[in-house]
C-alpha positions in Angstrom: -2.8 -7.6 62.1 -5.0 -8.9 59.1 -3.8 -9.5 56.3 -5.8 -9.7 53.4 -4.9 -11.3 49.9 -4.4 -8.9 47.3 -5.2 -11.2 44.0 -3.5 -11.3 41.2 -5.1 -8.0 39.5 -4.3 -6.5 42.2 -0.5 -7.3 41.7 -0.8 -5.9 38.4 -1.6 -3.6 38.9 0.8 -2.7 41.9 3.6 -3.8 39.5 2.5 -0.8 36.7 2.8 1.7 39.2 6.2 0.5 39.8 6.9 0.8 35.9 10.2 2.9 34.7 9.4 5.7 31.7 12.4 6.5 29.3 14.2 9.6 30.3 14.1 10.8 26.4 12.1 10.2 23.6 13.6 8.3 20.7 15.9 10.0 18.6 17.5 9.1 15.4 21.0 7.4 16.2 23.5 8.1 14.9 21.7 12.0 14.1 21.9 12.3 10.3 24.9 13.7 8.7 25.6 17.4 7.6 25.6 16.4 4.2 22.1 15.5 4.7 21.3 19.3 4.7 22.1 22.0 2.0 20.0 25.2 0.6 18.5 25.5 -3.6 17.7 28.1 -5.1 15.6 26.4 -7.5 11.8 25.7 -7.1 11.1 23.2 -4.9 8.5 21.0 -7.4 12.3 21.2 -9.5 14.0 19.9 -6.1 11.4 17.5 -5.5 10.8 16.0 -8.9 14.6 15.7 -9.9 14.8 13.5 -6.4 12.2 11.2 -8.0 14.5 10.9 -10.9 17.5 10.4 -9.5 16.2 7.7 -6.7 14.0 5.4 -9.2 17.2 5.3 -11.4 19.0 4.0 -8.3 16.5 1.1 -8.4 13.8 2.6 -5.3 10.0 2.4 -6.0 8.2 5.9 -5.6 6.4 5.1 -2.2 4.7 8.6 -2.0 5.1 11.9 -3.5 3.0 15.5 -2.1 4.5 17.9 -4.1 2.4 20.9 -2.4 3.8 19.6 1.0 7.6 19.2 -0.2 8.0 15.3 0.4 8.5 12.3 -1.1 9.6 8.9 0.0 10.9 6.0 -1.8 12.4 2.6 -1.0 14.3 -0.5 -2.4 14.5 -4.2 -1.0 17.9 -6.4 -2.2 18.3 -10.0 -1.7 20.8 -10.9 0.0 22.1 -14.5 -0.3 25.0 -16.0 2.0 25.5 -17.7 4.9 23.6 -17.5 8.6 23.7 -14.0 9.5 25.9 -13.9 12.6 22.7 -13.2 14.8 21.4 -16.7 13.8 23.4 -19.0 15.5 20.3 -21.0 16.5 17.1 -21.0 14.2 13.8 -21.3 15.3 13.8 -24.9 15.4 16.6 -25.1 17.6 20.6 -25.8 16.9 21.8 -28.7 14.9 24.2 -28.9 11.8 23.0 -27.3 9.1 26.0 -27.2 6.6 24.8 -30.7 5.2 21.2 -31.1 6.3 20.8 -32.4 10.4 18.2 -33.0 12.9 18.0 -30.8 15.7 15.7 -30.1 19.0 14.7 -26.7 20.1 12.2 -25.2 22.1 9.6 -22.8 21.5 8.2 -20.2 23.8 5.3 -21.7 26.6 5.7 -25.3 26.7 6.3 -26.5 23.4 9.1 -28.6 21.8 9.9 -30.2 18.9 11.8 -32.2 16.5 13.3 -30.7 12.7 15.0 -32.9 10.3 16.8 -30.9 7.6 17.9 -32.0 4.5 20.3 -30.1 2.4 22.3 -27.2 3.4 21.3 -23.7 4.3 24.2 -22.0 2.9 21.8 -19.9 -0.2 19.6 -18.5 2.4 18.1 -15.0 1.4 17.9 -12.0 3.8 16.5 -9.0 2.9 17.6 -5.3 3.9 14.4 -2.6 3.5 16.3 0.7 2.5 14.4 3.9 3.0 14.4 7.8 1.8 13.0 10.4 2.2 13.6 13.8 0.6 11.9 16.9 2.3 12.1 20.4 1.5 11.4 23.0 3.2 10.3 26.4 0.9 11.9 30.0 2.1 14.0 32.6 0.3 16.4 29.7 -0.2 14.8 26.1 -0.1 15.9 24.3 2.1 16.4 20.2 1.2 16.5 17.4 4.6 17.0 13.8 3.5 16.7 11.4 5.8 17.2 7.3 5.5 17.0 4.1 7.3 17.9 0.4 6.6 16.3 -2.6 8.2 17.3 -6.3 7.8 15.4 -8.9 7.9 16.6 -12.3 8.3 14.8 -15.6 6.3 11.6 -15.9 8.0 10.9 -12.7 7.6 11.5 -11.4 11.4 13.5 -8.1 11.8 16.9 -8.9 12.9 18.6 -4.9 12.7 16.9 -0.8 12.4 19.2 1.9 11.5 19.6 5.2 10.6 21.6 5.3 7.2 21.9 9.0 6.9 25.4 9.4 6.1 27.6 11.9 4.8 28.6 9.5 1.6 25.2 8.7 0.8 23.6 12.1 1.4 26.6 13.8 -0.8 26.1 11.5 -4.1 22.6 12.0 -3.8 22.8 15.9 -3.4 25.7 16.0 -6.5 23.3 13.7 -8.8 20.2 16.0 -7.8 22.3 19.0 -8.9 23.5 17.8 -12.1 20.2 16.8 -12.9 18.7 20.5 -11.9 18.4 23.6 -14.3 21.3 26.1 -12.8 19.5 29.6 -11.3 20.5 32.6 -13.9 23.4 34.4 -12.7 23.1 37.7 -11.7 25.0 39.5 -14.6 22.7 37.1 -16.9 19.5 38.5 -15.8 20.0 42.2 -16.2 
């Protein structure tokens, strides 16, 4: 028998063949909350315009609005100041005491290592979580309203540490009763004959 060898393309491209696929696509987890759905009976440029009231008096920046196409999408980033996140047992430069300044050794990826000398503590480091909304509505006989929101976290040098769907019942429902008290109420029936 002659064997021949295959190179390292070759191997490559044996080992892509050999590649799983995910049985699902991704899905939002955990699925939004039933609070995150309800019907209006009021215009949907009303639905749409009171939810850019409501959110950029909670503090989110107006990312985008279509009006026509019955969406808009705003966000807010807060400091957060503490202690190492519990995923950051070792930072990028390796472990070492960093309560009152210390010298550590880490390793990077490849072949690199290195030295860090730290002075001072690390105890007012800022993290950041990115929160996310988005109000959609959907025009029929009754309008239909869909929010949906996510949180990430990112850690002190700016690397995402956690993604997650927010779209929980407590949220959705004090977002839905300020949207409401904010809306013009539809005539009653009696009132309009």
């Amino acid at each position: 028998m002659n064997w021949k060898p295959i190179g390292i393309a070759g191997c490559c491209l044996w080992l892509a063949g050999c590649q799983m696929l995910p049985d699902r696509l991704p899905q939002a987890e955990p699925p939004p909350a039933q609070a995150c759905r309800w019907s209006e009976t009021v215009p949907a440029e009303t639905i749409l315009n009171t939810g850019v009231e409501v959110l950029t008096g909670w503090e989110f920046d107006l990312d985008s609005s279509d009006i026509p196409l019955g969406v808009i999408t705003a966000s807010r980033v807060r400091q957060r100041a503490g202690l190492y996140p519990g995923y950051d047992l070792y930072d990028r430069f390796g472990s070492g005491t960093h309560v009152f300044g210390g010298f550590g050794f880490g390793r990077g990826g490849g072949f690199s290592t290195g030295a860090m000398l730290e002075f001072g503590g690390r105890t007012g480091v800022e993290h950041e979580d990115r929160e996310r909304v988005t109000v959609l509505v959907e025009r029929g006989a009754e309008n239909l309203v869909r929010v949906s929101r996510d949180i990430r976290r990112f850690d002190h040098f700016g690397d995402l540490r956690e993604s997650r769907s927010a779209s929980d019942a407590e949220f959705c429902q004090r977002l839905r009763d300020a949207m409401q008290a904010g809306m013009p109420q539809a005539p009653r029936q009696e009132d309009a004959s």
